[in-house]
MISENU-38790 format. One record per residue (C-alpha): x, y, z. Coordinates in steps of 0.02 Angstrom, whole numbers, padded with zeros to 5 digits, always signed. Layout:
MISENU-38790
XYZ;...
end
This chain:
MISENU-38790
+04384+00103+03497;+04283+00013+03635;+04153-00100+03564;+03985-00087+03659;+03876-00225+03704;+03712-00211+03747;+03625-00367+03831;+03432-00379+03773;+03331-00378+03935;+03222-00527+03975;+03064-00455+03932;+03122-00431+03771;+03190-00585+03745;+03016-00652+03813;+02913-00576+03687;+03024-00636+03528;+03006-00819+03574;+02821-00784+03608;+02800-00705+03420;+02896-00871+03368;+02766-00981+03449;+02628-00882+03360;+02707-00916+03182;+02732-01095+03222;+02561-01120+03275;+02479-01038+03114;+02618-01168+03018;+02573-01290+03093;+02404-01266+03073;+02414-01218+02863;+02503-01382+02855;+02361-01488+02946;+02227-01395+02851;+02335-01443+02692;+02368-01614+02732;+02176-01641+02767;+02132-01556+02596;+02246-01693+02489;+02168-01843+02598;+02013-01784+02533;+02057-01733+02366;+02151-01928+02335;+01965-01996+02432;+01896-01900+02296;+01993-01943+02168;+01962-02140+02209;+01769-02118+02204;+01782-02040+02009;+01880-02174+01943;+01796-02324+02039;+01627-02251+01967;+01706-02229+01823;+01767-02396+01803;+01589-02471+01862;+01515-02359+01714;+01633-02436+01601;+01589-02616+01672;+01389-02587+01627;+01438-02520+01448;+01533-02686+01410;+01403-02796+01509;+01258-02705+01378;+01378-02760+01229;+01340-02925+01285;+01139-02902+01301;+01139-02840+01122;+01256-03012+01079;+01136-03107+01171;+00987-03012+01060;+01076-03042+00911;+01085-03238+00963;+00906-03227+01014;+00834-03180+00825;+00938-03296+00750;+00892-03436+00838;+00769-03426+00976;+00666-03323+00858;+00685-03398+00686;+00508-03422+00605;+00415-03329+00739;+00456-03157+00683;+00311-03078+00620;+00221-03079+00794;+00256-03025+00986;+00335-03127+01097;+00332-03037+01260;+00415-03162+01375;+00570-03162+01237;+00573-02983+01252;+00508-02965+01067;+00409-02867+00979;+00350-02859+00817;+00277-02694+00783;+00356-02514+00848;+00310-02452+01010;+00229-02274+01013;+00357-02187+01095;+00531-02250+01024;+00634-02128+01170;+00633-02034+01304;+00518-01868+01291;+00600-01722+01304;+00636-01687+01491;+00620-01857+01518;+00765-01979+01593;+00799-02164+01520;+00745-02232+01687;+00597-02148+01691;+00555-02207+01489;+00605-02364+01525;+00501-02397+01698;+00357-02337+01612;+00384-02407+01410;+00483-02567+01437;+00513-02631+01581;+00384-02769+01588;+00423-02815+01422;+00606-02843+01451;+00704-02986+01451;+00795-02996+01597;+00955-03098+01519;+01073-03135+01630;+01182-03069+01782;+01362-03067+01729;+01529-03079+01857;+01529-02900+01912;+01333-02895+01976;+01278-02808+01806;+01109-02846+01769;+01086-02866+01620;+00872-02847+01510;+00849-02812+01337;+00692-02762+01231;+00700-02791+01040;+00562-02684+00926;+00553-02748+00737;+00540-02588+00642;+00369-02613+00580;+00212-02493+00590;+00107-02683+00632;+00126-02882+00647;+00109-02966+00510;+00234-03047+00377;+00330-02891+00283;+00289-02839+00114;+00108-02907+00115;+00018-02731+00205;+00152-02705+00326;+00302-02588+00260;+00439-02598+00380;+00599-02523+00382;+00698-02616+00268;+00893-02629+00181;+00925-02467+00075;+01017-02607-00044;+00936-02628-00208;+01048-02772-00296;+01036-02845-00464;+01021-03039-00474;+01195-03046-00521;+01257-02992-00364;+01318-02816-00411;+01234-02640-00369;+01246-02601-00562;+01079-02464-00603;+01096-02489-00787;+01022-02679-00766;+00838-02679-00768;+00836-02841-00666;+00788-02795-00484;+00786-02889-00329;+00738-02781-00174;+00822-02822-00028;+00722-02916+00122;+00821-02884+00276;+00713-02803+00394;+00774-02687+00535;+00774-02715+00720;+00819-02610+00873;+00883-02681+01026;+00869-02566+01175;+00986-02665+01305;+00982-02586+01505;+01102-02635+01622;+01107-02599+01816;+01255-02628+01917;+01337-02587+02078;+01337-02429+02141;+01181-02392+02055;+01273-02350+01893;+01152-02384+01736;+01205-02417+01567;+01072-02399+01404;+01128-02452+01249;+01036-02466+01080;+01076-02555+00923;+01002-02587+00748;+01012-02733+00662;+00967-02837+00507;+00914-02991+00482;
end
């Protein structure tokens, strides 16, 4: 049996490697569109976590405002508690608005409530800037216990030391509560507030 060959004619031929070139192109094409796509995505990618990690850099910068608070009633404070001292930061009495309103943003309540009675602190390694406000949690200045009931320990202790109910002998506690409202601004324009109460 004779075997026939038939021989594809050039126009044929022509338009095959012309349908190839078509498919390449579109190929070609997915793959740039792909390859742009991941650039971005990794760009992307790079901007979260660097504003991440700035975000992260305020938070620990406003741990060391409300150190640097802490320091500040103990010592720069000691025996000058019971009245403002704006240019410390402090305040004796509570503020009328303690937060933000509702629909409000901390950097609106703080341009308008405490900025000009902040602290500005310090400026640590990273370009954090770092201001605190402390509020003693009293309704007014004045010494507590004589007319002015501030917030106070919940601790009632006997004399001995113990929390025993059964002993008539009562000592109310005297620590009085503070809040320290620390705000730091950083690079980027990341923004960190951080609030605290404390005893002393």
């Amino acid at each position: 049996m004779l075997k026939r060959r038939t021989v594809p004619s050039p126009l044929r031929r022509a338009r095959q490697r012309g349908i190839v070139l078509v498919v390449a192109l579109v190929v070609l094409v997915a793959i740039t569109i792909a390859g742009i796509s991941m650039i971005r995505s990794v760009d992307t990618a790079t901007l979260v976590a660097g504003n991440l990690a700035f975000q992260q850099s305020a938070t620990r910068a406003a741990d060391k405002g409300v150190e640097e608070a802490i320091r500040a009633l103990e010592v720069d404070l000691e025996g000058r508690r019971d009245s403002d001292d704006p240019t410390s930061g402090y305040f004796a009495m509570l503020q009328a608005a303690q937060n933000p309103a509702p629909g409000q943003t901390w950097q609106e309540f703080w341009k308008l409530s405490l900025a000009d009675s902040a602290k500005l602190w310090n400026e640590d390694e990273f370009g954090n800037r770092i201001e605190y406000v402390i509020h003693r949690q009293c309704p007014s200045a004045g010494a507590p216990g004589v007319g002015v009931s501030c917030v106070m320990s919940p601790a009632i202790m006997d004399k001995r030391g113990g929390q025993g109910i059964d002993d008539p002998s009562y000592e109310v506690a005297t620590a009085v509560y503070y809040r320290i409202t620390v705000r730091v601004s950083g690079p980027r324009r990341t923004e960190s507030y951080v609030q605290a109460y404390v005893t002393k």
